[in-house]
Structures are given as C-alpha cells and as structure tokens.
MARROVO-728679 format. One line per field, with one value per residue (C-alpha): residue number from 1; residue in three letters; x, y, z. Coordinates in steps of 0.25 Angstrom, whole numbers, plus 5000, padded with zeros to 4 digits. Example, Ala and Ser with C-alpha at 12.3 -4.5 7.8 and 13.67 -1.06 7.14 Angstrom:
# MARROVO-728679
num <- 1:2
residuo <- ALA:SER
px <- 5049:5055
py <- 4982:4996
pz <- 5031:5029
***
This chain:
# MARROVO-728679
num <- 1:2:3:4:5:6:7:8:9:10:11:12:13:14:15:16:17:18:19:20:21:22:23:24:25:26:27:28:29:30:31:32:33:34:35:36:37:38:39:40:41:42:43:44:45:46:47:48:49:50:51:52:53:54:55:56:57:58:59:60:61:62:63:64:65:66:67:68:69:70:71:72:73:74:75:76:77:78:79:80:81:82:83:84:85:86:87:88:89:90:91:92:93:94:95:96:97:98:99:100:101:102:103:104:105:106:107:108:109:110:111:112:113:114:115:116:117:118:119:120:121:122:123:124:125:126:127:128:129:130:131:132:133:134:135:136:137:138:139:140:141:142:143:144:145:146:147:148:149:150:151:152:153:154:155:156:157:158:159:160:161:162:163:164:165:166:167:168:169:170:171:172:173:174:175:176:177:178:179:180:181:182:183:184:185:186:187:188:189:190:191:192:193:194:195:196:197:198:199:200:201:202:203:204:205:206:207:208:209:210:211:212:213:214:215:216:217:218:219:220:221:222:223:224:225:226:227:228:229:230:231:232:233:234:235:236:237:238:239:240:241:242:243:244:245:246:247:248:249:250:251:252:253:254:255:256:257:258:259:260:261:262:263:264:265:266:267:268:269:270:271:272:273:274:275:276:277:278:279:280:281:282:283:284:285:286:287:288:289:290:291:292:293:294:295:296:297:298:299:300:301:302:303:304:305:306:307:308:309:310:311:312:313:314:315:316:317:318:319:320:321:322:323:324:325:326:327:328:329:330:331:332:333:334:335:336:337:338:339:340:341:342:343:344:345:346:347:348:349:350:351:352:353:354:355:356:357:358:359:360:361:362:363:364:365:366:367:368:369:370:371:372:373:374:375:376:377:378:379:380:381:382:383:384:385:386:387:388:389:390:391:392:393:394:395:396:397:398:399:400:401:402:403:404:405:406:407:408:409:410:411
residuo <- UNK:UNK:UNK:UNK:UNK:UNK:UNK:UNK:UNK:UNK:UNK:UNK:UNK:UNK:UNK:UNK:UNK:UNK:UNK:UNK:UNK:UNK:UNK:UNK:UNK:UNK:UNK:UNK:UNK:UNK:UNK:UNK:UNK:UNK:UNK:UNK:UNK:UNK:UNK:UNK:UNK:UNK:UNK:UNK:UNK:UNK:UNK:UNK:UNK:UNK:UNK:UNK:UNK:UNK:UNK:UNK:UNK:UNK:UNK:UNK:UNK:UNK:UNK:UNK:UNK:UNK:UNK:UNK:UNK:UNK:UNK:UNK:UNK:UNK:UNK:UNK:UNK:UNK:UNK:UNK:UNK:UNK:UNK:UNK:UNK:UNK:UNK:UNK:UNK:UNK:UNK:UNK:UNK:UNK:UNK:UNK:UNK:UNK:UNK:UNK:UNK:UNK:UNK:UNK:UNK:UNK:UNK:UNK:UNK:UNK:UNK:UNK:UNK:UNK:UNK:UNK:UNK:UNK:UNK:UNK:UNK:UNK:UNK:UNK:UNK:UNK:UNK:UNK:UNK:UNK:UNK:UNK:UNK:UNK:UNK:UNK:UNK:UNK:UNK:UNK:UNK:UNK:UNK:UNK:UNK:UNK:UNK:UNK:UNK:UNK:UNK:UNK:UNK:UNK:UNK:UNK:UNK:UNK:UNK:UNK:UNK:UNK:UNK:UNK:UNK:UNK:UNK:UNK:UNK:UNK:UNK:UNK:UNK:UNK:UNK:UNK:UNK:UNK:UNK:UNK:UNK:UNK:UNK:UNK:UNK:UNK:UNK:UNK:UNK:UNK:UNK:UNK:UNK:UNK:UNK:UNK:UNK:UNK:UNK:UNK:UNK:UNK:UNK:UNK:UNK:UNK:UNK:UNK:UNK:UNK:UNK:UNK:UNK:UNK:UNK:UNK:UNK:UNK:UNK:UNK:UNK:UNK:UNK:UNK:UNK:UNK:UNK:UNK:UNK:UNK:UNK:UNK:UNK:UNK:UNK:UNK:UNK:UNK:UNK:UNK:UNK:UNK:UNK:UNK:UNK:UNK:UNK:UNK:UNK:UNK:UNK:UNK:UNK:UNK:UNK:UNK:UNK:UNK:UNK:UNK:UNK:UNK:UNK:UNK:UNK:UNK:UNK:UNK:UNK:UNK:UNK:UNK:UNK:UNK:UNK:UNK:UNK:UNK:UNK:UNK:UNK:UNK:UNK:UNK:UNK:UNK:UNK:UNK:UNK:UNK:UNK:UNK:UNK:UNK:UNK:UNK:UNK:UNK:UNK:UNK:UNK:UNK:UNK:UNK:UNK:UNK:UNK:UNK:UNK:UNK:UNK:UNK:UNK:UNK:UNK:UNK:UNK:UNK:UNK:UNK:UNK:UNK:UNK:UNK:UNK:UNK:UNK:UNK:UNK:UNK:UNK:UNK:UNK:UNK:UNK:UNK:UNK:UNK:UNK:UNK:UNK:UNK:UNK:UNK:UNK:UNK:UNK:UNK:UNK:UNK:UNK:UNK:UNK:UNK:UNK:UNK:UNK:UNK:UNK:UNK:UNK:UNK:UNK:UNK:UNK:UNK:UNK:UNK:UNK:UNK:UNK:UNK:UNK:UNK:UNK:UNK:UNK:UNK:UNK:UNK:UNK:UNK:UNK:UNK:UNK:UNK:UNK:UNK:UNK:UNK:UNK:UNK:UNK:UNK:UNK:UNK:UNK:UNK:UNK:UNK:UNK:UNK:UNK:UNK:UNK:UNK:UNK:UNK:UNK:UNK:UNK
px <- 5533:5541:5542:5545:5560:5563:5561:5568:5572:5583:5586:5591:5584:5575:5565:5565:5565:5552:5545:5548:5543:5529:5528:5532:5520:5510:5515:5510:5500:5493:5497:5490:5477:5477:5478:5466:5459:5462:5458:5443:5441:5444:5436:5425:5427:5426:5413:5407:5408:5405:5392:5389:5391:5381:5372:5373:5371:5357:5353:5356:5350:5338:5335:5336:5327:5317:5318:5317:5304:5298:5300:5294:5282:5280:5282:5272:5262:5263:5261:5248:5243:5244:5239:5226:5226:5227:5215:5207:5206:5203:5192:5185:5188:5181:5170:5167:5166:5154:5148:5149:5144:5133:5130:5127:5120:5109:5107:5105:5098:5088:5087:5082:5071:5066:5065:5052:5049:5058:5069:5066:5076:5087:5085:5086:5098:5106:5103:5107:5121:5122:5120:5130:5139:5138:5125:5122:5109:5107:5108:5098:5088:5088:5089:5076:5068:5070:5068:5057:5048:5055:5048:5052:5038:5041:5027:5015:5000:4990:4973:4962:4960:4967:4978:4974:4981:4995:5001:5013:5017:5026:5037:5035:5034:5018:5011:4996:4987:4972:4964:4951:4950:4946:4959:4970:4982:4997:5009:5023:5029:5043:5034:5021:5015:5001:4998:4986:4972:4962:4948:4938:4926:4930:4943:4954:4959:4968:4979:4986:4994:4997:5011:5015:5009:5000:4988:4983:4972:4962:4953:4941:4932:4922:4919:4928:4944:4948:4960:4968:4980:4992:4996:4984:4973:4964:4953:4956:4947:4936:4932:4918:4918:4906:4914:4927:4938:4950:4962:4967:4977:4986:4990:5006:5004:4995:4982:4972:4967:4961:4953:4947:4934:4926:4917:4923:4928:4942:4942:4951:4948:4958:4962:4963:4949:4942:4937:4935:4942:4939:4931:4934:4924:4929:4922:4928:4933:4945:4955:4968:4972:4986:4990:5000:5012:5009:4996:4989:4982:4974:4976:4964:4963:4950:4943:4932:4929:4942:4949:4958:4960:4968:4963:4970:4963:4970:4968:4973:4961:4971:4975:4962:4956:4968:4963:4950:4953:4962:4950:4941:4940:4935:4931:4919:4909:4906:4892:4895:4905:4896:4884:4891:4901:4895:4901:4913:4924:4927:4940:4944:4941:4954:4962:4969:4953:4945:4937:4926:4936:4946:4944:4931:4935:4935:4923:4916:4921:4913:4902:4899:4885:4884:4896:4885:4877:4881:4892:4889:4893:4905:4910:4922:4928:4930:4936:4946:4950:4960:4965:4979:4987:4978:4969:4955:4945:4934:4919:4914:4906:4895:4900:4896:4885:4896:4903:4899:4910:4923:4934:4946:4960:4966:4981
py <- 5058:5053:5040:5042:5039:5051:5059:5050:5057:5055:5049:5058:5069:5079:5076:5061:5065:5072:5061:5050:5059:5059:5045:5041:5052:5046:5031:5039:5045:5031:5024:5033:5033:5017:5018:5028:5018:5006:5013:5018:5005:4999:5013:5006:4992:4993:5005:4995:4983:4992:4995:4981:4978:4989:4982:4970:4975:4984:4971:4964:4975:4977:4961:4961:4974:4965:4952:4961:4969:4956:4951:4963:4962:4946:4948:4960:4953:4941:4952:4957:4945:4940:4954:4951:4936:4940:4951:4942:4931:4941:4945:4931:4929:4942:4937:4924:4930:4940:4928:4920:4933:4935:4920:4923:4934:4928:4918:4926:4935:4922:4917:4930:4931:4917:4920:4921:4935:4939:4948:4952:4967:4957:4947:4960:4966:4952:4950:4962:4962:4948:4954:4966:4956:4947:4945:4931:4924:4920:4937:4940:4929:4934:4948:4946:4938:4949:4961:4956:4958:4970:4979:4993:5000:5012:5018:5017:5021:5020:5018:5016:5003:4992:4995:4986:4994:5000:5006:5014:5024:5022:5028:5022:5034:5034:5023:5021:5014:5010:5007:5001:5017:5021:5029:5026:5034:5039:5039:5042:5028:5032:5042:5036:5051:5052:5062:5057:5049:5045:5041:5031:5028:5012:5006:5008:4995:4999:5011:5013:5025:5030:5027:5041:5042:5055:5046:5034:5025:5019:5009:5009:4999:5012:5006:5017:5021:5034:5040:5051:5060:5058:5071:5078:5066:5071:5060:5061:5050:5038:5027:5020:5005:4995:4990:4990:4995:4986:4989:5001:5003:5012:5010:5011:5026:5030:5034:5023:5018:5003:4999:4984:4983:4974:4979:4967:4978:4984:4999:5007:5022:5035:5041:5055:5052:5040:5038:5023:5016:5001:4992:4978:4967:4955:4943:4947:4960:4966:4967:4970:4978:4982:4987:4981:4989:4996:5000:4989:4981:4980:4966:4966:4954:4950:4941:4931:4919:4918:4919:4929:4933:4943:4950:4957:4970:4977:4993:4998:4999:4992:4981:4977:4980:4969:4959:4958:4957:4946:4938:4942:4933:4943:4958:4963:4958:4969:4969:4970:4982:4988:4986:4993:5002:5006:5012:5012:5005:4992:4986:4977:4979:4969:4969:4955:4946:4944:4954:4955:4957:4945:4930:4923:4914:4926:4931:4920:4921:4936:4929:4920:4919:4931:4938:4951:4950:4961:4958:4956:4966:4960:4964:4974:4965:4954:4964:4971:4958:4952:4940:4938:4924:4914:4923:4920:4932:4934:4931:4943:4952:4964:4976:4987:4996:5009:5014:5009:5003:5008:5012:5006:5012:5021:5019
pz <- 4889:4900:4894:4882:4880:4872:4885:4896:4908:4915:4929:4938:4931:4939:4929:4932:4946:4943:4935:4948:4957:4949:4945:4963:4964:4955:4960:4974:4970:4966:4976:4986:4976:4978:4993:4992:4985:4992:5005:5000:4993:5008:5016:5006:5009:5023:5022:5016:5025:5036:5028:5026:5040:5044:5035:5041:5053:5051:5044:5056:5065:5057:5058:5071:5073:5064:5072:5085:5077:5075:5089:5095:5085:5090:5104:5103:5095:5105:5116:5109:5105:5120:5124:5115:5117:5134:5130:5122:5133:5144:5135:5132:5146:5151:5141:5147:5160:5155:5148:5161:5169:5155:5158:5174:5172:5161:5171:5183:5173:5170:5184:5187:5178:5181:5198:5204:5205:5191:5194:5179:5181:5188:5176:5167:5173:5173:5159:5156:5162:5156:5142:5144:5146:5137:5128:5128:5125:5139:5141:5132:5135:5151:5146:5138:5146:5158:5150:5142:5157:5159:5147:5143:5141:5132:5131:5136:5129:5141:5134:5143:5134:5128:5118:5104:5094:5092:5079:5078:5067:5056:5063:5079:5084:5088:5095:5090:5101:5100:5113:5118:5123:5112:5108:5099:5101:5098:5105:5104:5103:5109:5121:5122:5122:5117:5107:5101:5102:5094:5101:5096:5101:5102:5104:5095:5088:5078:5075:5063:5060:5044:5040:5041:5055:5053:5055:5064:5062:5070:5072:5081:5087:5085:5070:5065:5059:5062:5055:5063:5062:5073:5075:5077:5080:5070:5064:5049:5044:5052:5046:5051:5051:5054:5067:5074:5066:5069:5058:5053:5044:5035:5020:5019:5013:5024:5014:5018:5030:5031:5043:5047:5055:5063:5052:5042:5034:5030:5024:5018:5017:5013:5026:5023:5019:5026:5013:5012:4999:5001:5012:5013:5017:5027:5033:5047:5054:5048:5059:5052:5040:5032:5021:5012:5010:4997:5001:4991:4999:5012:5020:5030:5041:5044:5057:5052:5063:5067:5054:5051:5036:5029:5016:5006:4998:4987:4988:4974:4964:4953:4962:4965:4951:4947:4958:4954:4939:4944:4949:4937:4925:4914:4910:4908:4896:4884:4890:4904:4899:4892:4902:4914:4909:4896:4885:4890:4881:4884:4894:4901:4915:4919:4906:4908:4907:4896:4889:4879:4868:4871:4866:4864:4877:4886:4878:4882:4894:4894:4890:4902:4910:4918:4910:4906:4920:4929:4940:4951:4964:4969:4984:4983:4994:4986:4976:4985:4994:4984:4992:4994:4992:5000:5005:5001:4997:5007:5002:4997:5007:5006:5005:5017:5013:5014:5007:4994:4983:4990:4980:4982:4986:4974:4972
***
C-alpha cells in the first residue's frame, strides 16, 4: 500500500517518520541475522578442524600404541623363544650327561657280572640305576644278565619225589603237581597252600584239571586214571589200564576224559560215569593226548622204536560214519541186505555210492567175486583212526578182550 502512488506520503510527515524508522530496523535486524550466521558457519568451521585434528591425532596415537603393541609382542616372543631355546639346551645337555652316567653305569654293571667271584647284586643294582636313568640297550642287556641269576621264587610245592607233571586251572589260580610219591596235589598258585592230595599207589605222571576246575585228573604208573573233585578230594570215577597211564586229558566241555597207557591204548570214557566210550589201539605206548577245540577229535602221540607219531581219531558217531563211507566204494548187495538185516526195506548205508538199484555198471560192480560172502571183521581202530593230511593209518591191531565193541562218542 506504501507504494503505491495514490497513497504517497509526505516528507516531513510523522508518518514518513514512522515508516524509516522501520525499514533502518528491518535493514538492522538482518544485518545482525547475517552476522549470526556468519559467526556459526565459522563456530563450525573451526569445531570441525578441531575434530579432524583430534582424529588425526587418535590415529596417530593408536598407530603408535600398534607399533609399541607389536614391539612388545616381538620382544616378548624373542624372550620366550630364548627362555625355551635356553630350557631346551639345559635339557638335552642334562640328557647327555645321564646317558653318559647310563653308559658308565652299564659298564660297570658288566664289569661286575664278569669278575671272578660275580658280584651278581652289585651288577643288578648298577643296572638298575643305569635304566632309571636312561633305558638303553646296553641297560637292559646288564640288567638282564644279572637278574636272570638272581630268580624271585614265588612258591614252592615240597614231594618226597621227583616233580614230572604240572597242570594249572583254567583260571591260574591252582597249581596241579604229580610226583614219584605217589601224590598229586593242588595248590593256590599265588600262596602255594595245599588244600588237597590225591594218593596213588605209583607215581603220578600226569594231572589235568576239567575246564571248569571242579575236577582234576590223574595218571598213575599204578595202571590206573583216577578222576577226583577239587574242593572235597572225592574219587568220582578210576580207570584200570594194562600198564602205566601216562596222559590224561579233558574234552573242551569238561564231559569226557581220555587217557594214554604204557598199555598201547588211548581210552575215552564219560566222567561222571567212567563209563568207557571208545579204545584206541597203537603200535607203541600212548604218551600224549588232546583234544581238538570243538571237541571232535582225539590226537593221541604214540612211541614205537624211537619214532614218534600223532594219530588223529574222530569222536562224533556221524563224522566217523562219513569217514569210513569216505573210504568205501559201494553199499550193501540185495542179498547181503536181505542176509543180515532181513526184512528190513532197503537203503543205502552211505547214500553217495552205488546201490543195487543204480546202473548196471555199479551193478556190476554189486556183483564182483566175494560181493555176497560175509565181511569180514574189521578192527574198530582202523575205523576210528582217520589219518589226517600226511599221516599214514596204523596197521590194523587186535582188539583187547574188554570191554567188547566200544560205542563211540554221542554228540
């Protein structure tokens, strides 16, 4: 409104007056507002090159902390390396020095076995300071050689004889000993205290105890095996032989008891029972006797002239009804069937050879000279003796009088 022309004001007037006053105001007013501005932009300016000196500096000051950080941290590995490097050396040199003294002391050790007279504790206790310091070959070799003299006796079972047989139980904890006393008896292996005895009439020659230890075997040069339990020393079971017995021995599950003879017999017989199973003939004395690990088979070593020879005998009814069906070449005739086992329906007696029934070769075979006479009575050793690889089957020899046909071992 001021400027427009139609509402001039005029100069001298109050209002004119009033109207410079305002605009020298307002001109004031902005004048101050510029300075304020000015003055923060520069407050600001100047904060922040302070700021960005600080910076500068922390950076600085933290670089040098890093540079002074990874100093300490060389200079202190260095230390330690040269602590350990300083411990290491002290170490291999202490070393040396107990291998040299080990060295010294093996062959003073030495030198002392060898004098006259053996200073054998001397020897001992060198070799052992020698081995406590360092173990070297030269160590033990002196170490050895001096305490094999010096032997630790743990126990000790006093006969009025000769000792000829020792056996221990499954478990080690009883000793088994058989004399020319006459006695066999059991100790605490760890104690040597006596808590039973068994009395022949001849000397003992042979102990075995059952798998289970609840029973020992022995063997007599009084002809006779006697079976016994170990708690109580009650006899169970004797077995009379023709001469010396020599071997005993348990099957793996403790139910049957072999023994070998001076007699040229091996025997096998139930020992709850002492009933006899199976007798085995030999050219020689039967001095040795063991079972396989299953139980199957009975290896028997045998003295003839000089010459030792094992035998092998199978036990199960089936594997030796297999055997000897191995060795045959055919079955039974129809006639010889009919003859000895009348009218009973025909079979085979070992399925995989020829019968009456197969082709006409094999019937001829039937029909050879001697096929309907009646066989002959072969001896059950060679039956029961299946040979193992390389091992020759014994000529066949008579059977003893008793007992009559043994059966063989059930399953």
């Amino acid at each position: 409104m001021l400027g427009n022309p139609r509402f001039a004001v005029p100069e001298g007037s109050a209002e004119r007056a009033y109207l410079d006053a305002c605009g020298a105001a307002q001109l004031a007013r902005e004048a101050a507002e510029k300075q304020e501005q000015e003055r923060r932009i520069r407050d600001a300016e100047r904060i922040a090159e302070e700021q960005k000196k600080a910076a500068a500096a922390q950076k600085r000051t933290a670089r040098a902390t890093l540079i002074g950080l990874a100093v300490a941290v060389l200079v202190a590995g260095l230390a330690i390396w040269q602590y350990f490097e300083a411990t290491r050396q002290r170490q291999l040199a202490e070393q040396r020095q107990k291998e040299a003294e080990a060295q010294k002391l093996a062959a003073q050790s030495d030198l002392a076995f060898k004098t006259i007279g053996r200073y054998l504790e001397r020897s001992a206790l060198l070799a052992i300071e020698s081995m406590r310091r360092v173990p070297s070959v030269e160590g033990d070799r002196a170490l050895r050689q001096s305490s094999s003299l010096l032997p630790k006796e743990l126990i000790r079972v006093t006969h009025e004889g000769y000792v000829v047989a020792l056996a221990f139980s499954s478990d080690g904890r009883y000793l088994a000993t058989g004399s020319n006393d006459k006695t066999a008896r059991v100790v605490e292996s760890m104690t040597g205290k006596e808590f039973l005895r068994v009395t022949h009439e001849d000397a003992v020659v042979a102990v075995a105890f059952s798998p289970d230890g609840r029973y020992l075997a022995t063997g007599s040069e009084d002809n006779t095996a006697r079976g016994v339990e170990t708690t109580t020393g009650k006899e169970l079971i004797r077995i009379t032989h023709e001469d010396d017995v020599a071997a005993v021995a348990f099957s793996p599950d403790g139910r049957y008891l072999a023994t070998g003879s001076w007699d040229k017999t091996a025997r096998v017989v139930e020992f709850t029972t002492g009933k006899e199973l199976i007798r085995v003939s030999h050219e020689g004395i039967v001095d040795a006797l063991a079972f396989s690990p299953d139980g199957r088979v009975l290896y028997t070593g045998t003295e003839n002239e000089k010459v030792a020879t094992l035998l092998r005998h199978l036990l199960r009814a089936e594997d030796l009804i297999a055997a000897t069906c191995g060795r045959l070449t055919r079955n039974l005739t129809a006639e010889e069937w009919t003859r000895y086992l009348g009218d009973t329906p025909y079979r085979k007696t070992c399925p995989d050879l020829p019968g009456p029934d197969d082709s006409p070769q094999a019937a001829a075979i039937q029909a050879a000279p001697g096929a309907g006479k009646a066989p002959s009575a072969e001896p059950a050793s060679a039956l029961i003796e299946a040979p193992g690889p390389g091992i020759s089957p014994p000529a066949p020899q008579p059977q003893p009088s008793k007992p009559a046909a043994p059966a063989p071992l059930p399953e």
